[in-house]
mmCIF file of the C-alpha atoms, coordinates in Angstrom:
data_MODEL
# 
_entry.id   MODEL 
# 
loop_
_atom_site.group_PDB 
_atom_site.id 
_atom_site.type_symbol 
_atom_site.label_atom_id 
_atom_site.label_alt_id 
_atom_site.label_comp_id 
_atom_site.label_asym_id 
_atom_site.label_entity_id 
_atom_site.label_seq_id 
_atom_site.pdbx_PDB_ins_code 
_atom_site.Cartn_x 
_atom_site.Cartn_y 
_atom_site.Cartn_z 
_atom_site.occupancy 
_atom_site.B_iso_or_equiv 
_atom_site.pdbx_formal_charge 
_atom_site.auth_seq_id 
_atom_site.auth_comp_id 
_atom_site.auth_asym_id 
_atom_site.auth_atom_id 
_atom_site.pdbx_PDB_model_num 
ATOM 1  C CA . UNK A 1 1  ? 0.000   0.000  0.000   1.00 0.00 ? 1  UNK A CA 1 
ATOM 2  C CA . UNK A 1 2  ? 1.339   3.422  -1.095  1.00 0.00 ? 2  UNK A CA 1 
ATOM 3  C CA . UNK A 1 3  ? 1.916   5.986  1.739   1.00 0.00 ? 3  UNK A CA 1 
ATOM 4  C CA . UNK A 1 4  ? -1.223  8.698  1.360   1.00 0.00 ? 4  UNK A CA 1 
ATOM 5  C CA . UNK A 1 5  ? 1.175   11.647 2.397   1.00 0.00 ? 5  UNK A CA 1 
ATOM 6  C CA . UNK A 1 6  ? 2.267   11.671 -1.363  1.00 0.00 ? 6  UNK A CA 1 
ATOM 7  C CA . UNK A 1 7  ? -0.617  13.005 -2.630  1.00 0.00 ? 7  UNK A CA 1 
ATOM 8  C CA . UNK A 1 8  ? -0.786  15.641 0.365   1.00 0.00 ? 8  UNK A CA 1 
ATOM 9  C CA . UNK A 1 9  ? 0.655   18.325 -1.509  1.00 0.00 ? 9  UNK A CA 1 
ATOM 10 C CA . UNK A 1 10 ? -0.935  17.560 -4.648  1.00 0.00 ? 10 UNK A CA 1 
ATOM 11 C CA . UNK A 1 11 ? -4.355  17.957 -3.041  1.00 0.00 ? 11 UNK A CA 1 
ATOM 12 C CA . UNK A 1 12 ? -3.257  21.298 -1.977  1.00 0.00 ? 12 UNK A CA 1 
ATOM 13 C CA . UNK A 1 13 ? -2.833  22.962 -5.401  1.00 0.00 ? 13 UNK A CA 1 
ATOM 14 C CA . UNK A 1 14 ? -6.303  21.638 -6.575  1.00 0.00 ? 14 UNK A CA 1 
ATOM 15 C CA . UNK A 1 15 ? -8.229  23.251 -3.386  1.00 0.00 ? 15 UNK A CA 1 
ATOM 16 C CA . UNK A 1 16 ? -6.318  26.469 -4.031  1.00 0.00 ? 16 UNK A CA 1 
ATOM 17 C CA . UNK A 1 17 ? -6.922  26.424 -7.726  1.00 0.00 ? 17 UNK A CA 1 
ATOM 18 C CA . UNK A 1 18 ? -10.828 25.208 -7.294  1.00 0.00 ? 18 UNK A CA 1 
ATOM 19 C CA . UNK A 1 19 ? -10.611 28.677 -4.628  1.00 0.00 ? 19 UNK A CA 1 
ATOM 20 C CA . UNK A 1 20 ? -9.495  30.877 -6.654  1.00 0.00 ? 20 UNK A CA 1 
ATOM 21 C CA . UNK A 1 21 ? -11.421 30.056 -9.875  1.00 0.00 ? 21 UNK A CA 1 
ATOM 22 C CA . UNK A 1 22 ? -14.438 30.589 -7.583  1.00 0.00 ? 22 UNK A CA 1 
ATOM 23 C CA . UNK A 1 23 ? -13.366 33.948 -6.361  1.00 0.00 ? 23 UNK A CA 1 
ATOM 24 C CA . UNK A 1 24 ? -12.911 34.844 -10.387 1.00 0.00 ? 24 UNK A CA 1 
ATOM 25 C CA . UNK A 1 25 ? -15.830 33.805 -10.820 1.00 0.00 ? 25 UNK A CA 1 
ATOM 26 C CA . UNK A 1 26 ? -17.662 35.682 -8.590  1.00 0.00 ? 26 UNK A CA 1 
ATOM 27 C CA . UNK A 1 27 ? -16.237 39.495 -9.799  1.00 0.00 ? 27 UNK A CA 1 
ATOM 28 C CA . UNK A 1 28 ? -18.984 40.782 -10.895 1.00 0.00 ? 28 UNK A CA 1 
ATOM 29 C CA . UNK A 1 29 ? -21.099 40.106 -8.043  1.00 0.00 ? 29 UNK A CA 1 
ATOM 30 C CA . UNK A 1 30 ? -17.573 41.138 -5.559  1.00 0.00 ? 30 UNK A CA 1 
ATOM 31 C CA . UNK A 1 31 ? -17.801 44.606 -8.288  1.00 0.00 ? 31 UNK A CA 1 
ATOM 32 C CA . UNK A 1 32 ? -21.691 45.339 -7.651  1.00 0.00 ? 32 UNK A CA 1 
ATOM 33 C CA . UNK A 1 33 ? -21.252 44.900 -4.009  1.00 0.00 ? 33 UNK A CA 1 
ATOM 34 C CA . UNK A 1 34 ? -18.245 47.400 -3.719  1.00 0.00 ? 34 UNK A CA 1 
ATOM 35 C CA . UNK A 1 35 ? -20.088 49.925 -5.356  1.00 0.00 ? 35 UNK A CA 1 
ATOM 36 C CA . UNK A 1 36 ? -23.280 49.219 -3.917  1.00 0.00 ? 36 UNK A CA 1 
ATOM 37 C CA . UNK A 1 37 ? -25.096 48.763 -6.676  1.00 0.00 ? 37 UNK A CA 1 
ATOM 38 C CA . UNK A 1 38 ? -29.183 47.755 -5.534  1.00 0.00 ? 38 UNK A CA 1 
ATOM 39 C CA . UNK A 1 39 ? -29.254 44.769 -7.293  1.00 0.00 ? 39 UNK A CA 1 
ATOM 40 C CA . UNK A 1 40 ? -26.447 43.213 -6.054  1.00 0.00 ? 40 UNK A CA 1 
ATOM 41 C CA . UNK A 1 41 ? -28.547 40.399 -4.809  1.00 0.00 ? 41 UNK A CA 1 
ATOM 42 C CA . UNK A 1 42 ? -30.182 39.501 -8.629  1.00 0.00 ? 42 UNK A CA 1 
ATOM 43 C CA . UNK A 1 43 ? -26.130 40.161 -10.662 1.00 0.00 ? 43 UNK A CA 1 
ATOM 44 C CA . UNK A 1 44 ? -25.500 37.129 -7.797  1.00 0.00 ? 44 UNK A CA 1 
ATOM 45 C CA . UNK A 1 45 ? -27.688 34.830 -9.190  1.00 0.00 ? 45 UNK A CA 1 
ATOM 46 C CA . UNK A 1 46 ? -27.350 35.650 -12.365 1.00 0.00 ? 46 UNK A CA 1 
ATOM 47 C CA . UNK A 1 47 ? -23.797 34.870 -11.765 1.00 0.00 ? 47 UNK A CA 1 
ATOM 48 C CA . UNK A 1 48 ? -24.311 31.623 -10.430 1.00 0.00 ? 48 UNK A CA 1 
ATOM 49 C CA . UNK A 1 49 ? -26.951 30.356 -12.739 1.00 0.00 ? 49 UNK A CA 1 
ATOM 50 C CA . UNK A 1 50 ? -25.501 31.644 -16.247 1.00 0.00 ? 50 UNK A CA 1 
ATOM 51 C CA . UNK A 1 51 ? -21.992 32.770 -15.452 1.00 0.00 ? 51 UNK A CA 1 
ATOM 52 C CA . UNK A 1 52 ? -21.005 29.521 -16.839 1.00 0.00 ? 52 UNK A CA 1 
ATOM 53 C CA . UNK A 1 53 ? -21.635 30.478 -20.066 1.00 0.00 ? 53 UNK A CA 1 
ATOM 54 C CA . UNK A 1 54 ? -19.449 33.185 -20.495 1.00 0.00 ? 54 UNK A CA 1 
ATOM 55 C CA . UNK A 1 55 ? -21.840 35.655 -22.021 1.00 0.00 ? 55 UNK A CA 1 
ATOM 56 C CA . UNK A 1 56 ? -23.751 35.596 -18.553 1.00 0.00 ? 56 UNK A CA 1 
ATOM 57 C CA . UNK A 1 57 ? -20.839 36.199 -16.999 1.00 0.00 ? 57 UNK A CA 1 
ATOM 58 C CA . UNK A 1 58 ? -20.058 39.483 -19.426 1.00 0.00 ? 58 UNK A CA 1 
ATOM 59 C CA . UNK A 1 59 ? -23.768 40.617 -18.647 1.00 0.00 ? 59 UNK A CA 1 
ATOM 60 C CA . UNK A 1 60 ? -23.649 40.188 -15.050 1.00 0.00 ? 60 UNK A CA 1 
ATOM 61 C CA . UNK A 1 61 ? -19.968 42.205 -15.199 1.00 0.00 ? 61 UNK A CA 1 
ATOM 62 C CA . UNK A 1 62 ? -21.591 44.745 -17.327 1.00 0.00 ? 62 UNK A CA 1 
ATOM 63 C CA . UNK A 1 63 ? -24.652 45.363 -15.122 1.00 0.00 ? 63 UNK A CA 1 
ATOM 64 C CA . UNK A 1 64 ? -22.298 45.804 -12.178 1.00 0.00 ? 64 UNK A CA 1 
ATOM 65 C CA . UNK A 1 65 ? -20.811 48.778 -13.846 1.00 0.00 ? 65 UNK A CA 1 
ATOM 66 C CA . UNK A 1 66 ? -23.883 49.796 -14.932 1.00 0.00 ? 66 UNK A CA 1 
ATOM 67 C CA . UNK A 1 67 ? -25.398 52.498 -12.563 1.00 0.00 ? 67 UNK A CA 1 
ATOM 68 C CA . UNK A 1 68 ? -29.321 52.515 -12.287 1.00 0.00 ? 68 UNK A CA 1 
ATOM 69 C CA . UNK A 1 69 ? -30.926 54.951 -14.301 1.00 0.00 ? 69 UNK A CA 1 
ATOM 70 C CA . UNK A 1 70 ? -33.069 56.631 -11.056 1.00 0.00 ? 70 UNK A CA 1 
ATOM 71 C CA . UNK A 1 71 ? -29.652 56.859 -9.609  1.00 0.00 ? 71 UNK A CA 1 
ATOM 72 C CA . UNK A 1 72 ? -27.825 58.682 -12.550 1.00 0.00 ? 72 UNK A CA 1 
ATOM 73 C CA . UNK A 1 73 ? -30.990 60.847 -12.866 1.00 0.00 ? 73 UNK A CA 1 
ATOM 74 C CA . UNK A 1 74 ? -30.766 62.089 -9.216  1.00 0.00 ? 74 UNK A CA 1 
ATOM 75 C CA . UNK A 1 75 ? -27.153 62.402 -9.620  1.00 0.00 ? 75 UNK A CA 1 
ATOM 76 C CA . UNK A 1 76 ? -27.095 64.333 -12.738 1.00 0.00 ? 76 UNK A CA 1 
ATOM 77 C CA . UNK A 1 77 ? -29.879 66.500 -11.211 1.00 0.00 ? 77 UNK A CA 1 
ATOM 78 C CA . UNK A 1 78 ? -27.883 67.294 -7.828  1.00 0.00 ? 78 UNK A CA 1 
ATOM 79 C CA . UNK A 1 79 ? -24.836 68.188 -10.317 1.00 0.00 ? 79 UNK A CA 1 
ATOM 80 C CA . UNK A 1 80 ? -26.469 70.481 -13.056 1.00 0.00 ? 80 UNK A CA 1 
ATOM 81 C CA . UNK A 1 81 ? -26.430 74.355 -12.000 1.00 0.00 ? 81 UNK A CA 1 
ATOM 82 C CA . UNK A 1 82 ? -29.409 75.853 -10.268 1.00 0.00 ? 82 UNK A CA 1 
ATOM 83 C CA . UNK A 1 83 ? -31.939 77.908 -13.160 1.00 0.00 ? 83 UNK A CA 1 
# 
């Protein structure tokens, strides 16, 4: 029987690579929460049900940059001059 220790440091590498593809995989929804985007919650799931496929993945990245249209209205608003 072959000693396990071997395969100790093998092991290793995959958990750390499986982690860190996960935390990749997760930027946009690590992007809408830093910003505080208010959808933050649905980019997630998006995320995790069609991130997979690369262009779900793009669109949930996207939408995290993507401010909300009642926000950029109130913020272009506070930033035009007074009439």
């Amino acid at each position: 029987m072959q000693d396990l220790t071997y395969f100790l440091p093998i092991y290793g590498i995959v958990a750390a690579r499986i982690f860190l593809i996960g935390l990749l995989y997760l930027i946009p929804f690590w992007v809408a929460a830093g910003r505080g985007h208010p959808h933050k919650t649905p980019i997630l799931i998006l995320n995790l049900l069609l991130g997979w496929t690369v262009f779900g993945w793009i669109g949930a990245l996207i939408w995290a940059f993507v401010r909300p249209a009642s926000e950029a209205r109130i913020h272009d608003l506070a930033a035009s001059p007074p009439r």
